[in-house]
C-alpha positions in Angstrom: 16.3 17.7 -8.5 15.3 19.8 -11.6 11.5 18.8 -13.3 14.1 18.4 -16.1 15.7 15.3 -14.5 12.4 14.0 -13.1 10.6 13.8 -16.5 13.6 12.2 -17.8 13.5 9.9 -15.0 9.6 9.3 -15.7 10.4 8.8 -19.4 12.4 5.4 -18.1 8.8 3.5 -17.6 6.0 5.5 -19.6 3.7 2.7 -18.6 4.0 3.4 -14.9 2.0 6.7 -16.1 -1.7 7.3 -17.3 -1.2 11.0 -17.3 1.5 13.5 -16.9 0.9 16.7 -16.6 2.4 19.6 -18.6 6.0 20.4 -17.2 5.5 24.2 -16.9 2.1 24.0 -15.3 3.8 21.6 -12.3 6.8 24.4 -12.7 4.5 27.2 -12.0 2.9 25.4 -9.0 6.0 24.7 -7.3 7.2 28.2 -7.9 4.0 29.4 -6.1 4.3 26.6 -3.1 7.9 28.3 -2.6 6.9 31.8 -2.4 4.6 31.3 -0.3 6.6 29.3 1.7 4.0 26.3 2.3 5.5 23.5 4.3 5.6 20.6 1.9 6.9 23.4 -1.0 9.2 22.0 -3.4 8.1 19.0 -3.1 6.0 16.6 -6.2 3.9 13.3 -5.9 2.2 10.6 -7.9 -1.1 9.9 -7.3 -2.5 6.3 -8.4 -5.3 6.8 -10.9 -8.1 5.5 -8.6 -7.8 9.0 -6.6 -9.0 11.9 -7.8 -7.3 14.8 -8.7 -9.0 18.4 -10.1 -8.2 18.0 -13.7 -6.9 14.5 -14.9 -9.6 11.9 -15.9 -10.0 9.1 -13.2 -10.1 6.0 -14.8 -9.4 3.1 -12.0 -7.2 1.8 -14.7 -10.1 1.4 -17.3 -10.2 4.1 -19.9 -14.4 3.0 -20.2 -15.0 4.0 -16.6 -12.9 7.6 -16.8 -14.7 10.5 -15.8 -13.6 13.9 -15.3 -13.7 14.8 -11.1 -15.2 18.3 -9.8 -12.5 17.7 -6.9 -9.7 16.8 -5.5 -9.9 13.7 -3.2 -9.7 14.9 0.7 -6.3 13.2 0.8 -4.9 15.3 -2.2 -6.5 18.2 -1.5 -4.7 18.3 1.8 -1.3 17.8 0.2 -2.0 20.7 -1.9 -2.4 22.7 0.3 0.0 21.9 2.4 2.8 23.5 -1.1 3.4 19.4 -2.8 2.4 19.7 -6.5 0.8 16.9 -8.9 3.5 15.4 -11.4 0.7 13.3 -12.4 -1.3 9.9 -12.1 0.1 6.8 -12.3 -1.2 3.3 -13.6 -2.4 0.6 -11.3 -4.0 -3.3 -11.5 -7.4 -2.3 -13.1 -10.4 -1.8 -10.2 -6.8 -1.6 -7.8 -7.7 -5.8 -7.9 -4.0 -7.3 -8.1 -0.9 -7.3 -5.8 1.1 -7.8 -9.7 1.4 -4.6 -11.5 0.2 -6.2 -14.6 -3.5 -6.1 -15.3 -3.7 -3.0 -16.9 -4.5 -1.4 -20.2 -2.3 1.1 -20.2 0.4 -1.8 -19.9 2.0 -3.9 -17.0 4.1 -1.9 -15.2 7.9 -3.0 -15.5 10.0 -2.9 -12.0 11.9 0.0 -11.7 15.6 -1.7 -12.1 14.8 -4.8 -13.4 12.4 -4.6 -16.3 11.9 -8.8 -16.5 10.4 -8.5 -13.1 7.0 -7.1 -12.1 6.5 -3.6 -9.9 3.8 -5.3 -7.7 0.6 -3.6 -7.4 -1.6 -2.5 -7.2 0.0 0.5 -7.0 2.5 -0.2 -9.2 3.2 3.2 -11.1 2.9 4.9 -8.1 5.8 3.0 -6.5 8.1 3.1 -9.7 7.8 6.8 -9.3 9.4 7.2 -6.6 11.7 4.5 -7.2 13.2 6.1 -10.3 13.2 9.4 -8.4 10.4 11.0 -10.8 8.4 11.8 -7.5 9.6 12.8 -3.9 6.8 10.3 -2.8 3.9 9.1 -4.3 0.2 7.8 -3.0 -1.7 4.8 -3.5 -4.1 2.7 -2.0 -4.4 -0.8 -0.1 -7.3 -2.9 0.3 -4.7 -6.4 0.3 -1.3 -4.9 0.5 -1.3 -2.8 -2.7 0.3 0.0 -0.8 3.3 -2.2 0.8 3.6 -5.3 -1.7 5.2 -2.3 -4.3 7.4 -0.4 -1.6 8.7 -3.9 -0.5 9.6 -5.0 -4.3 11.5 -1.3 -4.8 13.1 -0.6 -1.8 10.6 1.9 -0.3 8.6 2.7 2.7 5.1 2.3 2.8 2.7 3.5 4.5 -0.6 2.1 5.9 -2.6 3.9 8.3 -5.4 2.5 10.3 -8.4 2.5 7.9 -10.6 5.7 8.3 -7.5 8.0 9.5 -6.7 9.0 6.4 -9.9 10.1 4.6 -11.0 7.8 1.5 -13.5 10.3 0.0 -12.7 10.8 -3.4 -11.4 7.1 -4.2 -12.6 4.7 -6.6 -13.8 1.5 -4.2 -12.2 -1.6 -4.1 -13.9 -2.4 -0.8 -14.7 0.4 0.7 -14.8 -0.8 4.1 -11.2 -1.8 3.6 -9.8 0.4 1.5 -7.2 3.0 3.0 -4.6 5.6 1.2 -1.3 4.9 1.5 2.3 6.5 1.2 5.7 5.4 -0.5 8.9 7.2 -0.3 12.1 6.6 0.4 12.1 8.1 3.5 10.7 7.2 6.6 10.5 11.1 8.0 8.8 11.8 4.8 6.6 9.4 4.4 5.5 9.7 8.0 5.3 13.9 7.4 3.2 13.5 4.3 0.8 11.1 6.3 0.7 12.9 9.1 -0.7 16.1 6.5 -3.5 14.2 5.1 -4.7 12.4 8.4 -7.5 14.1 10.2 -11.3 13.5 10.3 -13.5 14.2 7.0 -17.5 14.7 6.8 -16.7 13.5 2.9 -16.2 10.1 4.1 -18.7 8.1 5.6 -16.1 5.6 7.6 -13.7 8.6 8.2 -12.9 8.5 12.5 -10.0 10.6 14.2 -6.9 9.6 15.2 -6.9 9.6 19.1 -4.1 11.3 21.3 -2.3 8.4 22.5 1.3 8.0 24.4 3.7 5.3 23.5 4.0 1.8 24.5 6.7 0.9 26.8 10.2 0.9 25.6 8.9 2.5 22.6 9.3 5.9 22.0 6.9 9.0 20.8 7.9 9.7 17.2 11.3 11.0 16.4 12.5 9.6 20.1 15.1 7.7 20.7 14.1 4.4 22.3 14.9 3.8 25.7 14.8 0.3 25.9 14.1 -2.8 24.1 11.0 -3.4 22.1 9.5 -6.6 21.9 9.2 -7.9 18.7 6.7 -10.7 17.6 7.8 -12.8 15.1 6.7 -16.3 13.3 7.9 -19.7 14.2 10.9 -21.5 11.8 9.1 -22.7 9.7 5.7 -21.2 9.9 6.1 -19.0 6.3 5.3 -21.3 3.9 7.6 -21.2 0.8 9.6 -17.9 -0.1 11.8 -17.3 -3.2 15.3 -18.7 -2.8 17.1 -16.8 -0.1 14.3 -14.9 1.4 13.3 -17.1 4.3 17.9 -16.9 5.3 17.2 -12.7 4.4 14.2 -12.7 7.2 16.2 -14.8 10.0 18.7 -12.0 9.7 16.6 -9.2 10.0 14.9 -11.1 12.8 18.2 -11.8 14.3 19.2 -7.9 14.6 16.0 -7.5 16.6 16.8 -7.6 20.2 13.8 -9.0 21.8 11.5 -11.2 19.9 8.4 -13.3 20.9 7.6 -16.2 18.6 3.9 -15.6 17.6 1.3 -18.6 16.2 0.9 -16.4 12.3 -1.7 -19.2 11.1 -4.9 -17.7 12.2 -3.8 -14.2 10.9 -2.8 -16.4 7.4 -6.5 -18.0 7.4 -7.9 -14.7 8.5 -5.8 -13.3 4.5 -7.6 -16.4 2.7 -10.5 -15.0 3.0 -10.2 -11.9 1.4 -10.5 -14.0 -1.7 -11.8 -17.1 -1.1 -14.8 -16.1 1.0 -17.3 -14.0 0.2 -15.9 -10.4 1.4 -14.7 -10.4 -2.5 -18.6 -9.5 -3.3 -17.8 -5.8 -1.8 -15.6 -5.8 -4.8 -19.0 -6.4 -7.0 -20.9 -3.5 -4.8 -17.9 -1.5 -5.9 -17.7 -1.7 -10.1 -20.0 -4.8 -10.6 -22.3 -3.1 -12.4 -20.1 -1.2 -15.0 -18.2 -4.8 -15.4 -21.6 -6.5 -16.2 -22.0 -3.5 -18.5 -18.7 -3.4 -20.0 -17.6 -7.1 -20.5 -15.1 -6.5 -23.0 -13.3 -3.3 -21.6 -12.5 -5.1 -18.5 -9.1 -7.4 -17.7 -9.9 -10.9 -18.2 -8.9 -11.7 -14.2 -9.9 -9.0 -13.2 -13.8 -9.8 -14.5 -13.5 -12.7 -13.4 -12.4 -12.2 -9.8 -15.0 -9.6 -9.7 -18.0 -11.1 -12.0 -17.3 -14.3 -10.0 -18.9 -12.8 -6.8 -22.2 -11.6 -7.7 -24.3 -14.6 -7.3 -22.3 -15.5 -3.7 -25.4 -16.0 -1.0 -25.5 -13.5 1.8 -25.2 -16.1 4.6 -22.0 -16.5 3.2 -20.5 -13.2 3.9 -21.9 -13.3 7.5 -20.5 -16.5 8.2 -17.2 -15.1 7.0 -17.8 -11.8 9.4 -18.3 -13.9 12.4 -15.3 -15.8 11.3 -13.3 -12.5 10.7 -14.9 -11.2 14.8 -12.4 -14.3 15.9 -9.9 -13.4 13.9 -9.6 -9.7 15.3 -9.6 -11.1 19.2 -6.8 -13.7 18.2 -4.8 -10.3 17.2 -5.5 -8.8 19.9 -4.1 -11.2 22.2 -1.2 -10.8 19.9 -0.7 -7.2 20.6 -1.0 -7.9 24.3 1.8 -9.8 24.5 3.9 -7.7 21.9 4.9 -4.5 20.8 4.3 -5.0 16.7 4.7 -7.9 14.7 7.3 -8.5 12.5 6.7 -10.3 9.1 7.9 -10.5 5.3 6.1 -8.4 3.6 5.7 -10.8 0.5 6.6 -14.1 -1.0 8.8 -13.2 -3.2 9.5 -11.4 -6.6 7.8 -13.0 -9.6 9.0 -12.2 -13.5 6.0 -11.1 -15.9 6.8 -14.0 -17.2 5.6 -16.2 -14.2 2.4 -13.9 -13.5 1.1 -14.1 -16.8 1.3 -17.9 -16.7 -0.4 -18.7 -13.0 -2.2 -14.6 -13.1 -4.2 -15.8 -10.3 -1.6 -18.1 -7.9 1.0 -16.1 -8.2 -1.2 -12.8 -6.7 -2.5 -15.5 -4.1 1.2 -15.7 -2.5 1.3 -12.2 -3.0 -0.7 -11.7 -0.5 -0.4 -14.0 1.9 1.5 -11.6 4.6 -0.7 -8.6 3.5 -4.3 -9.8 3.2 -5.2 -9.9 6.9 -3.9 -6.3 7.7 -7.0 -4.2 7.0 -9.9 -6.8 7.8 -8.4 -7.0 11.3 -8.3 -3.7 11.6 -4.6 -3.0 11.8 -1.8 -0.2 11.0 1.3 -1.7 9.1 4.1 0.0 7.8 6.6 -1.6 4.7 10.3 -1.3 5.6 13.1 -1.7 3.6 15.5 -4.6 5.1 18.4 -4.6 2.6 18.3 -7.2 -0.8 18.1 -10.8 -1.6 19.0 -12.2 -4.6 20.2 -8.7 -5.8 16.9 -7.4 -5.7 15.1 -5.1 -2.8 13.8 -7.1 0.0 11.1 -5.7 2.8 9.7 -6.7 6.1 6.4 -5.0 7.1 5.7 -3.7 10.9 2.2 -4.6 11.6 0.3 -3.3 15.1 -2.9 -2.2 16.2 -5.5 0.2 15.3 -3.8 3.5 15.8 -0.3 1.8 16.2 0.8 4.0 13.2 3.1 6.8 15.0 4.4 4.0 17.3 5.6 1.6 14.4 7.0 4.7 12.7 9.4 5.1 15.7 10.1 1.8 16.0 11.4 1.1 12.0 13.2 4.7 12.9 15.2 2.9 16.1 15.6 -0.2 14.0 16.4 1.4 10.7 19.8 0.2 10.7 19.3 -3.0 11.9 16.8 -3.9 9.2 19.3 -2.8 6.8 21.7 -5.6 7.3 
């Protein structure tokens, strides 16, 4: 596809962008990735506007906070050099707190074919531009699921590493000890390729680790293998969701049903293990994070998002370890999980909201946002969005959840099952 056709394509939802940059500057870039025949050449991305990139103003969706970087994050810099060029950077739920798309200055950020309906967020430009086809794939990030709520709402895969594979240094904190960059396209080969460029160990960031050699699990196959047998599955009891939009709940039991083996998992302690990303006190790493400038700048700030934010800097520290040693049971409850199973299997949301809806209940309707995404990153797991077909005419999405360093193994197995899950 011509830049032609892709600004046009970017032109369809101008509020999924805070800055695009000048057509024959990306031109010339791509030109030069070509010639020199880099291995992601021809190839251009989104990056959400809480990463930095050499020459567009970061603003974390707050055009008070902006500031001009000295560098590239780690994770763009890598992409760069790798021959992918900038198109630009997108808009996002402002501080990336939100799982709606709509909390924003620069405007909510429509859905990508249906423009009643929200993107999801936080990373919601990023995902509509790749949706629309402006951008080959795009990054974001995902503290609570802002990096698979969007891909699941559009049709896309997303990508999220195990915290610390992909380097963070260079992002604007949500939480920084759960905070992780993620990847949407609408392929799984190129999503995992452009994940596999950024990963690798970075002095830059504090909580950076490596990723460790490791061979597959049994019946599952090393990346772009075929599988030799069946994987087991883990999957919720009937019942054990909670509500879903009309038709959802039918859409999962047919994804699960093209699964060959499945192992009913107990989900609850994972779903209390998500409720405390909010309603504990782990929300106060979010008031380490921008607290300060919000305190400062009352009135340039989202109304939620203050209030999410301002509302945890008077929680007592006791609280936050009482939630940690809550969270420590939490993680040895998963892994007994992964002992018996191969990933889990879940949807990745509740369902899809109008603007409508989320500006009348702003702070329920991100609650059951999250409720299959929260848990993902405070247990210290990989996941991976998936596209599994539609309901209700719109994009539906299951998410592929495993353990620490599980990433290259739930890649092969949404590769085996692509076809399945596409019912």
């Amino acid at each position: 596809m011509n830049l032609d056709d892709r600004y046009a394509r970017a032109a369809e939802r101008p509020e999924a962008w805070i800055t695009l940059r000048p057509q024959t500057e990306v031109q010339r870039e791509v030109d030069e990735a070509v010639a020199a025949g880099l291995p992601l050449a021809g190839l251009v991305f989104a990056v959400k506007n809480n990463i930095d990139v050499a020459g567009i103003p970061t603003t974390a969706g707050c055009p008070a906070y902006a500031y001009d970087p000295a560098r590239d994050a780690t994770a763009v810099a890598r992409l760069r050099a790798a021959g992918a060029v900038v198109l630009g950077a997108t808009n996002l739920d402002q501080f990336a707190t939100g799982l709606v798309g709509t909390r924003s200055p620069y405007g909510a950020v429509r859905h990508a074919t249906d423009p009643a309906r929200i993107s999801g967020g936080s990373s919601s430009g990023s995902a509509v531009a790749v949706a629309l086809g402006a951008a080959d794939f795009a990054l974001g990030t995902d503290t609570a699921g802002s990096g698979r709520v969007p891909a699941a709402l559009h049709g896309l895969y997303g990508v999220k590493p195990t915290k610390g594979t992909v380097s963070a240094a260079g992002v604007v904190p949500a939480c920084r000890s759960l905070d992780v960059v993620t990847v949407f396209a609408a392929d799984l080969a190129l999503a995992r390729r452009v994940t596999e460029v950024m990963t690798g160990f970075d002095e830059r960031d504090p909580l950076s680790r490596p990723f460790p050699e490791q061979r597959s699990a049994p019946g599952v196959p090393a990346p772009g293998v075929p599988a030799a047998g069946p994987v087991r599955i883990g999957v919720p009891a009937p019942g054990a969701l909670g509500e879903l939009d009309p038709g959802w709940a039918e859409r999962f039991a047919a994804v699960v049903a093209s699964c060959p083996e499945t192992v009913i998992v107990d989900i609850e302690p994972l779903l209390a293990a998500a409720r405390l990303l909010y309603e504990g006190a782990l929300v106060a790493e979010r008031y380490t994070a921008v607290g300060p400038f919000i305190d400062e700048h009352p009135d340039e700030v989202d109304p939620t998002v203050r209030a999410i934010i301002g509302g945890a800097r008077d929680l007592p520290a006791w609280r936050l370890f009482q939630d940690l040693e809550r969270i420590d049971g939490y993680r040895r409850v998963a892994a007994s999980i992964f002992a018996e199973v191969d990933a889990l299997l879940l949807p990745t949301t509740t369902g899809h909201p109008t603007l409508a809806a989320v500006a009348a209940e702003p702070v329920a309707v991100n609650t059951r946002m999250g409720r299959f995404t929260n848990f993902a990153n405070m247990l210290d797991l990989a996941a991976l969005a998936v596209p599994a077909g539609t309901a209700g005419g719109l994009p539906f999405g299951v998410q592929l959840i495993g353990p620490a360093f599980s990433d290259r193994r739930l890649a092969s197995i949404a590769a085996v099952r692509e076809k399945g899950f596409d019912l």
